[in-house]
C-alpha positions in Angstrom: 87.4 -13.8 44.9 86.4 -13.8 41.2 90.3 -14.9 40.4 91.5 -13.4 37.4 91.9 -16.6 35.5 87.8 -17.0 35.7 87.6 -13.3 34.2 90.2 -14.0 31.3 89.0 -17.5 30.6 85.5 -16.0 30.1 86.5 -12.8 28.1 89.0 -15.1 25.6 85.6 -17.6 25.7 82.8 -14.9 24.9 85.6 -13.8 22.4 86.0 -16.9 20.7 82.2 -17.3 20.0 82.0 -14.3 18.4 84.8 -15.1 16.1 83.3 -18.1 15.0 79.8 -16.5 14.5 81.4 -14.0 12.3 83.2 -17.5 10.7 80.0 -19.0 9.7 78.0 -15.9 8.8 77.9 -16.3 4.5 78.3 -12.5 4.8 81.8 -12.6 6.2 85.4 -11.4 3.7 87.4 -14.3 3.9 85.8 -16.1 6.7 89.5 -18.4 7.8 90.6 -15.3 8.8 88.2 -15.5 11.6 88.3 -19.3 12.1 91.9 -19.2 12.7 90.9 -16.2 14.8 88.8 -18.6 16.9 91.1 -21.6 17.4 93.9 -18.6 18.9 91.4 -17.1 21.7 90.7 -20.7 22.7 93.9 -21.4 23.6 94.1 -18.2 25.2 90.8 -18.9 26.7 92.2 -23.0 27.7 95.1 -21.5 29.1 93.4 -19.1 31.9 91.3 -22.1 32.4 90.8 -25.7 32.3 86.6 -25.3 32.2 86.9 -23.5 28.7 86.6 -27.5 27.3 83.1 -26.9 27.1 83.1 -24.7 24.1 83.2 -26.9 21.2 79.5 -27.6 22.5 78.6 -24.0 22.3 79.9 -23.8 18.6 77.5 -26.6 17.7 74.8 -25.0 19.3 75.2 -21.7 17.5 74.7 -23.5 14.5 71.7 -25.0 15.9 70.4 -21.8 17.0 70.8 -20.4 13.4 69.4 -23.0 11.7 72.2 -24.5 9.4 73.2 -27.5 8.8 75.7 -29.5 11.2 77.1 -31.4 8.0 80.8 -33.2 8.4 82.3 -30.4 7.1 80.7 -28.3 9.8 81.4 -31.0 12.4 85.6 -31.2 10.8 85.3 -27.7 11.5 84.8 -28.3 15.1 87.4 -31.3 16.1 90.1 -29.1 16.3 88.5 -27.4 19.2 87.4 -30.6 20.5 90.9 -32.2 20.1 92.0 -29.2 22.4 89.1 -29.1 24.7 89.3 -32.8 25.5 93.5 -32.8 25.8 93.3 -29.8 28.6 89.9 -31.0 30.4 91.9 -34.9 30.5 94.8 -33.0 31.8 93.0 -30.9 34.4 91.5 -34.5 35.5 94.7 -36.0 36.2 95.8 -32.7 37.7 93.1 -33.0 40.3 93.2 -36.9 40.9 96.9 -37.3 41.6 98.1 -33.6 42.3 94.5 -32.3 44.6 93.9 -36.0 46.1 90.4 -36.2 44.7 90.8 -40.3 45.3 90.0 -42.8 47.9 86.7 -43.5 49.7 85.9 -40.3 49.9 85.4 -39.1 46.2 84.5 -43.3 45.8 80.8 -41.9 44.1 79.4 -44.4 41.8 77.4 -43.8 38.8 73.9 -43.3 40.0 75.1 -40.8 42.9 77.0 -38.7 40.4 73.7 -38.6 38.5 71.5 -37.5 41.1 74.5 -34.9 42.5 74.5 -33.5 38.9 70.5 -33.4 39.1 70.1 -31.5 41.8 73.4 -29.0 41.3 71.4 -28.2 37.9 68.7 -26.9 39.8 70.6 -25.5 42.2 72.6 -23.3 40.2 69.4 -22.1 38.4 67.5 -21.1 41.5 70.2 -19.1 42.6 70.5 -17.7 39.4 66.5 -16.5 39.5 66.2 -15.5 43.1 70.0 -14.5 44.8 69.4 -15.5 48.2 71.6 -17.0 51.3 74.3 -16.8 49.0 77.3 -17.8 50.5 81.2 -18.8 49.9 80.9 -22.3 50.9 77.6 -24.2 51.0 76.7 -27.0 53.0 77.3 -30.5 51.6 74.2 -32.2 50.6 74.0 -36.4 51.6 73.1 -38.0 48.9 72.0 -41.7 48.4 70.0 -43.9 45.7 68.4 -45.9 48.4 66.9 -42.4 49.4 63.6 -41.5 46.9 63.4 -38.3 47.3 66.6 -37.8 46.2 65.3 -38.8 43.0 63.1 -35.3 42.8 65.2 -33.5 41.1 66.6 -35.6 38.6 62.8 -36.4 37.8 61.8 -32.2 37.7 65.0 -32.1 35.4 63.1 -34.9 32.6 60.3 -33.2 33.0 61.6 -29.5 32.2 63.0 -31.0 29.3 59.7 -32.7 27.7 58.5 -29.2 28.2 61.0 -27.2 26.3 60.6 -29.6 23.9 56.7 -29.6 23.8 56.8 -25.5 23.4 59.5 -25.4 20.9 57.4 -25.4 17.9 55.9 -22.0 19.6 59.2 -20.3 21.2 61.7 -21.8 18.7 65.0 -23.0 19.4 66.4 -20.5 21.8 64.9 -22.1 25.1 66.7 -25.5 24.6 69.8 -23.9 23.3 70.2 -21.7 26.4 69.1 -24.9 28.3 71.6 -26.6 26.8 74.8 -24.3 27.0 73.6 -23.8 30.3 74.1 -27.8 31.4 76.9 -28.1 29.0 79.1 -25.2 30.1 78.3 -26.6 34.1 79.0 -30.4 33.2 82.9 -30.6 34.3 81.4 -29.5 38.0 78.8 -31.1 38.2 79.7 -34.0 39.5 80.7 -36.5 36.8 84.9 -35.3 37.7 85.7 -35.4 40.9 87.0 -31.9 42.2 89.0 -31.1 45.2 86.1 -29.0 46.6 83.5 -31.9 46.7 85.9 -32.5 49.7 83.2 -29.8 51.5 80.9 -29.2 49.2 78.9 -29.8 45.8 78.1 -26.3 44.5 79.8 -23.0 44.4 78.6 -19.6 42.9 81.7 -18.8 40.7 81.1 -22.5 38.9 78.1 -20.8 37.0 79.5 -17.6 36.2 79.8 -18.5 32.5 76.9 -21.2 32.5 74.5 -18.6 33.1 75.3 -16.1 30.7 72.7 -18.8 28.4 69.6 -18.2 30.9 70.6 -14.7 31.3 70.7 -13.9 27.4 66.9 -15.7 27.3 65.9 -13.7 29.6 67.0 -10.5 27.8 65.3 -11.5 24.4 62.5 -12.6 26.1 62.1 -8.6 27.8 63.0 -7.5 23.9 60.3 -9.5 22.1 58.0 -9.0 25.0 58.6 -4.7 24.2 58.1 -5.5 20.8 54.9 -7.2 21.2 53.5 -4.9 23.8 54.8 -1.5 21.9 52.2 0.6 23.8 53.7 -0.8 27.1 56.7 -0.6 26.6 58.1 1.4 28.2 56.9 0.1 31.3 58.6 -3.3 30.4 61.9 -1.7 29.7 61.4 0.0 32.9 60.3 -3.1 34.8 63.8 -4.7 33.4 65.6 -1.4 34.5 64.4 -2.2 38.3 65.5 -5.6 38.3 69.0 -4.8 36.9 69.3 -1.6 39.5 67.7 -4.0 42.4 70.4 -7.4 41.0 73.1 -4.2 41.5 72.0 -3.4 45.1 72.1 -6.9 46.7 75.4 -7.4 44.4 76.9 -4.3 46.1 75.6 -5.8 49.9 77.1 -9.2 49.2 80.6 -7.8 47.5 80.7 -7.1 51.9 82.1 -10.4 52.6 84.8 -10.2 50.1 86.3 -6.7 51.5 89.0 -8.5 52.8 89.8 -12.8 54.2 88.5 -12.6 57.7 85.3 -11.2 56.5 84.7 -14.2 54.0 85.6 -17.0 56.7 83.8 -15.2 59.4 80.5 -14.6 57.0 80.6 -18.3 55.5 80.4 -18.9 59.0 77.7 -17.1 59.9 76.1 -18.8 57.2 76.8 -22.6 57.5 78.3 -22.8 60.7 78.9 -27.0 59.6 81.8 -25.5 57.2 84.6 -26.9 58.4 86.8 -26.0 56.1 85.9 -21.6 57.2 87.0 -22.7 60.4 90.7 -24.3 59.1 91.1 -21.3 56.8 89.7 -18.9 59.5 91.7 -20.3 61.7 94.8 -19.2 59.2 93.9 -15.8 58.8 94.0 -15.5 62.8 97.3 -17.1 63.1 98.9 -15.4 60.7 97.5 -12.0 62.6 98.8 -13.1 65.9 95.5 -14.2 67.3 96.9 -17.6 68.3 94.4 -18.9 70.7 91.4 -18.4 68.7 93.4 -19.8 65.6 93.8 -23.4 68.0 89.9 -23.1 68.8 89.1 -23.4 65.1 91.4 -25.4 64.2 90.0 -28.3 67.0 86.5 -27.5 66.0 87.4 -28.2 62.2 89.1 -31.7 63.8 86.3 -31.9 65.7 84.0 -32.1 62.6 86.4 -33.5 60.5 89.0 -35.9 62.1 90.5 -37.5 59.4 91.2 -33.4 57.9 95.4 -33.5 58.3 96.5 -29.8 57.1 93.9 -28.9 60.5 96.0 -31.5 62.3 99.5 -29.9 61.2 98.0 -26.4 61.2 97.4 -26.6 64.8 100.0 -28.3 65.6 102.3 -25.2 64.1 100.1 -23.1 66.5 101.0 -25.2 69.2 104.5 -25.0 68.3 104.5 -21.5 68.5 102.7 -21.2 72.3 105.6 -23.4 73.1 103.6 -26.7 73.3 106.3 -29.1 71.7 104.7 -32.3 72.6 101.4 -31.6 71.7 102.5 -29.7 68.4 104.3 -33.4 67.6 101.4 -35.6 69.0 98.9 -33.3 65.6 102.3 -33.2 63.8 102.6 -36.9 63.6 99.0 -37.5 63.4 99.0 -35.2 60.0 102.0 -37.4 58.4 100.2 -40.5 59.8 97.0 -39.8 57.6 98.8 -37.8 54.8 102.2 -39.3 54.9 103.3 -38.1 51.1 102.3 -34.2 52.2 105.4 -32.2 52.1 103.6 -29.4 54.3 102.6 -32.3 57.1 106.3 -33.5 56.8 108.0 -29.9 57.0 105.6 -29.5 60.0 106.8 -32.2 61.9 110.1 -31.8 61.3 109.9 -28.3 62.6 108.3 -29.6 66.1 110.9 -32.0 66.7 113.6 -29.5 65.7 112.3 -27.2 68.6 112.2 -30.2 70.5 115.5 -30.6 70.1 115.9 -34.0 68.1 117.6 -32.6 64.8 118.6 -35.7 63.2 114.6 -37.1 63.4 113.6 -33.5 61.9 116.4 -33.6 59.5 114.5 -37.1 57.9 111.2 -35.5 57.7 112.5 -32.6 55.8 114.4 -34.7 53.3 111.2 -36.7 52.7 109.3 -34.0 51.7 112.0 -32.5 49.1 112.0 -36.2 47.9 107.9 -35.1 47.3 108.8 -31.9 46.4 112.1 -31.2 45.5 111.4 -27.3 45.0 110.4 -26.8 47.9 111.4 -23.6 49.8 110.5 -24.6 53.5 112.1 -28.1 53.1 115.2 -26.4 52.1 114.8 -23.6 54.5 114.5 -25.5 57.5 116.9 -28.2 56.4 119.6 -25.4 56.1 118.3 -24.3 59.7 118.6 -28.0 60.9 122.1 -28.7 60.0 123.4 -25.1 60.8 122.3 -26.2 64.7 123.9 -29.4 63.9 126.7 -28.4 62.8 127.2 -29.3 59.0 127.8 -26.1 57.8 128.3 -27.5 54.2 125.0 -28.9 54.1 123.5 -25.6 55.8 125.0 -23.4 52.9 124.3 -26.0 50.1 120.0 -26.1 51.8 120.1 -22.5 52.1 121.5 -21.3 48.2 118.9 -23.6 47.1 116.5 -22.3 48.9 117.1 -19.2 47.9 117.4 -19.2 44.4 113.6 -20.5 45.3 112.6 -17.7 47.1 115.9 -15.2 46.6 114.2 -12.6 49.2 113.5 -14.2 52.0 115.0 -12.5 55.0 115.3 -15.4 57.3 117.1 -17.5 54.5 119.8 -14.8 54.2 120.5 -14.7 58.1 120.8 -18.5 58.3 123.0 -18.7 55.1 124.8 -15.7 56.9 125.5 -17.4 60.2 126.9 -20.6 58.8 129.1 -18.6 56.2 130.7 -16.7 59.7 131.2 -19.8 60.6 133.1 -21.2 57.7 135.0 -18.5 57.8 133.8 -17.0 54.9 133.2 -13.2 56.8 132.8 -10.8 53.7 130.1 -13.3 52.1 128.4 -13.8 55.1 128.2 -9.2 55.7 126.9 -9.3 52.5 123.7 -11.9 53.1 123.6 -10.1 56.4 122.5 -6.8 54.6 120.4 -8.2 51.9 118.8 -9.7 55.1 118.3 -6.0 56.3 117.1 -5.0 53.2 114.6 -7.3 52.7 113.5 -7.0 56.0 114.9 -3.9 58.6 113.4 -5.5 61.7 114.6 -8.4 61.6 116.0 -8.8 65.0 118.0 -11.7 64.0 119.5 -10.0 61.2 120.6 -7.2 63.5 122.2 -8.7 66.3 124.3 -11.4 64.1 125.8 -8.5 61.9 126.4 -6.5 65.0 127.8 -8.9 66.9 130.1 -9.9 63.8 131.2 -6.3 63.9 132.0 -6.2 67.1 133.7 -9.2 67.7 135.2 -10.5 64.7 138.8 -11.3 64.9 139.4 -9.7 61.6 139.9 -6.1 62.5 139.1 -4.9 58.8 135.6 -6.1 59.5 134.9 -4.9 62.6 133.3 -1.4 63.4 132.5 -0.4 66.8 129.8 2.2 66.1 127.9 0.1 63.4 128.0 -1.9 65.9 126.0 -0.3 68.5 123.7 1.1 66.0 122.5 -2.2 64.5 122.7 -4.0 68.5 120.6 -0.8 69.2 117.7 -1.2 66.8 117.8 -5.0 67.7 117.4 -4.4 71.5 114.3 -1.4 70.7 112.8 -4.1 68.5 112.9 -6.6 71.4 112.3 -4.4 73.6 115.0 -4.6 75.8 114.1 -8.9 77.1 116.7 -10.8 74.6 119.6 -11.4 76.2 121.5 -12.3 73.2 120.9 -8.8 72.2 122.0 -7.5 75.4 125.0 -9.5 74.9 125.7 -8.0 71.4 125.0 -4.8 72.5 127.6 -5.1 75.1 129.9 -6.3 73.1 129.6 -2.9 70.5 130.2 -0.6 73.3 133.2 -2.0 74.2 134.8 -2.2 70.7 134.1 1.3 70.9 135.7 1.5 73.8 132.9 2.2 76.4 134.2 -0.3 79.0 131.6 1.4 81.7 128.1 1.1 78.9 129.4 -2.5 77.9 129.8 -3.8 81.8 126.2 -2.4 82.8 124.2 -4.0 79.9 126.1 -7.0 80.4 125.6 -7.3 83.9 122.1 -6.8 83.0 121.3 -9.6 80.7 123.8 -12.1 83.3 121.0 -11.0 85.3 118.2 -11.6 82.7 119.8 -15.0 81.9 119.9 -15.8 85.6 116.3 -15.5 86.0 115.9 -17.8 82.5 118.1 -20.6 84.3 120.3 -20.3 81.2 123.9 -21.6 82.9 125.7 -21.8 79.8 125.0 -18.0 78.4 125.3 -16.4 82.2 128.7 -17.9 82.5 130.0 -16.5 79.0 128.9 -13.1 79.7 130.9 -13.3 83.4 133.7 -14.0 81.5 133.3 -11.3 78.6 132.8 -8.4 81.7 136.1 -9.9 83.5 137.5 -8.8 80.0 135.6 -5.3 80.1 136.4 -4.8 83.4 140.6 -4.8 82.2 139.4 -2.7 79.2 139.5 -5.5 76.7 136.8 -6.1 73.7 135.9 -9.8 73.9 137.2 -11.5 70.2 135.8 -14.8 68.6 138.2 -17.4 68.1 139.9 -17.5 64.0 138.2 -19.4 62.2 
């Protein structure tokens, strides 16, 4: 869960520190070299991420720490970091009001809150830091309110720590309130003064401190030093006391690196940890869906709605459960309710539009879907499932213009190919649509769709020169193992291959079969074709689409 951008914006960070103590150390060969040094890894170190703003801060208090003077020269020194560090943190404040949401009544905190969030996060952050425990992912949300006075504690502990670090600095020095400092200074962007999409659930999250409390934790290490120094008869004992802490710190990091062995294990421990999270149960209920586990992914899905009613990806993420159980009208009563609270969310809207498709009202789905590529024109499931939309309506130009687009999006998705396939068959165009066919195979060898449209192209198509009996029946095979035997379209297909191969007596018993299998569906339309295609077997005749 450390994301790789937290790990490369704090190595290019760290780095960019020490080229600008080597910049204004008097003892340094040509010390540009190293400023211009510096200004490079913080654009490296802005680029893996946004929180890097805080540095020009740091830079200051190195000088601080070292005693010299913060002169304008120093300080015209430092405005081209702050030029930089103000540009990408105003950026990453736009990014998360108008591209994460973080507006409306919701993230409406005024000043005084903010203060006493911030307040209390401070301490937060540093109690975990001294004593690990009950960490977790996601911690509960705290209620705060100025008409509350005890809310007021911890902004009034924070005054008071600082009249004490300033009270013992003539006997310590400067290095307690410059840790202190960098400490709330590297923290400030989440502390509550910008609104982030994760005070949606929650104030305070371990990864927000991992650079913070490198300040506190390089404190703590000069304190052991000078304490060794002082003590030299001890110690030894003091560097072993250290040792222990370090080796016992390794431990419980070791137990809680658990929880991140793989997703489930994170949702199901945040859980087990703050069972009031309600976002663990939307993303648990993710995890499970996507595993198969549908009816546990609907029961945390309605629990997260059940905490949180107004949350719409739970209302369109159970809904595409639903869908999938076969519960159309329920799947379009969350569907709807999604797009009704969220009605610019291109996910909500592809949602919806998928519900009604399977409900059989293409033209409503097909608005949905163009609504969300007017949000999002890039995006892959509005043009995916538009190209699926008009290939059942019909407009095979459409289909093949949605699909080409959506695949020079996504260029191997399986599904994408098959649809772009079928409507290209359709056109007429045969020897493009083989061709998507097999990428479609390639990308993906069980795709059952995939299998039976090639085979059944094979088998049936009026051109002879594409048509090969025994591909055929190997392709219908594998797509009638993979369904294990219950698709009568396959059974179909598969009927069809054994008689372009001649097998009148195979093709008549498998398609007397899935007549029988359609039968039992109440499927009129496909149980007639099939009596008609074994009249044809039964005078030795391959059935033949139609020219197109």
């Amino acid at each position: 869960i450390t994301e790789r951008k937290n790990v490369l914006m704090g190595f290019f960070f760290l780095l960019t520190l020490l080229a600008w103590t080597a910049y204004v150390d008097e003892r340094s060969n040509r010390p540009w070299r190293f400023y211009g040094l510096a200004l490079i890894l913080y654009v490296l170190a802005l680029s893996a991420k946004t929180t890097a703003c805080t540095l020009p801060a740091a830079l200051l208090l190195i000088l601080w720490l070292q005693k010299k003077p913060i002169n304008k020269r120093r300080l015209s020194q430092v405005v081209p970091f702050l030029i930089m560090g103000i540009g990408m943190g105003l950026l990453a404040v736009w990014w998360e009001r108008y591209h994460q949401g973080t507006r409306g009544m919701l993230f409406a905190l005024g000043p005084i809150e903010r203060l006493l969030i911030a307040s209390r996060a401070v301490w937060f952050y540093l109690s975990k830091l001294i004593w690990p425990s009950n960490l977790t992912f996601i911690y509960p949300k705290w209620n705060i309110s100025p008409a509350h006075p005890l809310d007021y504690a911890w902004l009034l502990a924070g005054i008071a720590l600082c009249a004490v670090i300033h009270f013992v600095r003539r006997y310590v020095g400067r290095s307690v309130e410059v840790a202190a400092a960098f400490f709330v200074a590297t923290l400030s962007p989440v502390l509550g003064f910008i609104m982030l999409y994760t005070f949606r659930y929650t104030f305070v999250a371990d990864h927000y401190q991992y650079l913070a409390c490198i300040g506190p934790i390089a404190l703590a290490s000069a304190g052991v030093v000078s304490l060794a120094d002082v003590f030299k008869q001890s110690r030894p004992l003091v560097l072993s006391a250290a040792l222990c802490v370090v080796a016992v710190l390794a431990v419980l990091t070791w137990r809680q690196a658990a929880m991140y062995t793989h997703i489930e294990a994170l949702w199901r421990t945040t859980l087990a940890r703050n069972p009031g999270c309600w976002m663990a149960h939307n993303n648990l209920g993710i995890v499970l869906f996507q595993k198969g586990d549908t009816d546990e992914a609907v029961a945390h899905y309605r629990t997260t709605l059940e905490m949180q009613p107004d949350f719409w990806d739970a209302e369109y993420n159970l809904g595409i459960a639903l869908l999938s159980k076969g519960q159309v009208d329920e799947a379009i009563a969350h569907c709807s309710n999604a797009v009704r609270i969220a009605p610019n969310d291109p996910d909500a809207l592809v949602a919806l539009g998928n519900a009604l498709l399977q409900k059989g009202r293409i033209d409503d789905a097909i608005i949905y879907y163009q609504k969300a590529l007017a949000m999002r024109p890039d995006y892959f499931l509005a043009h995916h499932s538009l190209g699926h939309a008009f290939l059942k309506k019909g407009d095979l130009d459409a289909a093949i213009s949605h699909c080409r687009a959506a695949l020079l999006i996504q260029p191997q998705n399986a599904d994408t190919h098959t649809n772009l396939a079928i409507a290209l068959d359709e056109k007429g165009q045969t020897a493009e649509a083989i061709q998507h066919y097999e990428k479609a195979l390639e990308i993906s060898p069980r795709s059952v769709s995939a299998l039976a449209n090639l085979a059944w192209l094979m088998a049936t198509c009026s051109n002879a020169s594409f048509r090969n009996g025994s591909k055929a029946i190997e392709l219908a095979g594998q797509a009638n193992q993979l369904s294990t035997g219950t698709n009568t379209l396959v059974l179909r297909t598969l009927a069809a291959a054994y008689a372009e191969s001649g097998q009148f007596g195979k093709a008549i018993e498998i398609a007397r079969a899935a007549m029988q299998l359609a039968q039992t569906q109440s499927d009129n339309s496909l149980s007639a074709a099939l009596q008609q295609e074994i009249a044809l077997y039964e005078l030795s005749l391959p059935y033949r689409e139609t020219p197109k």
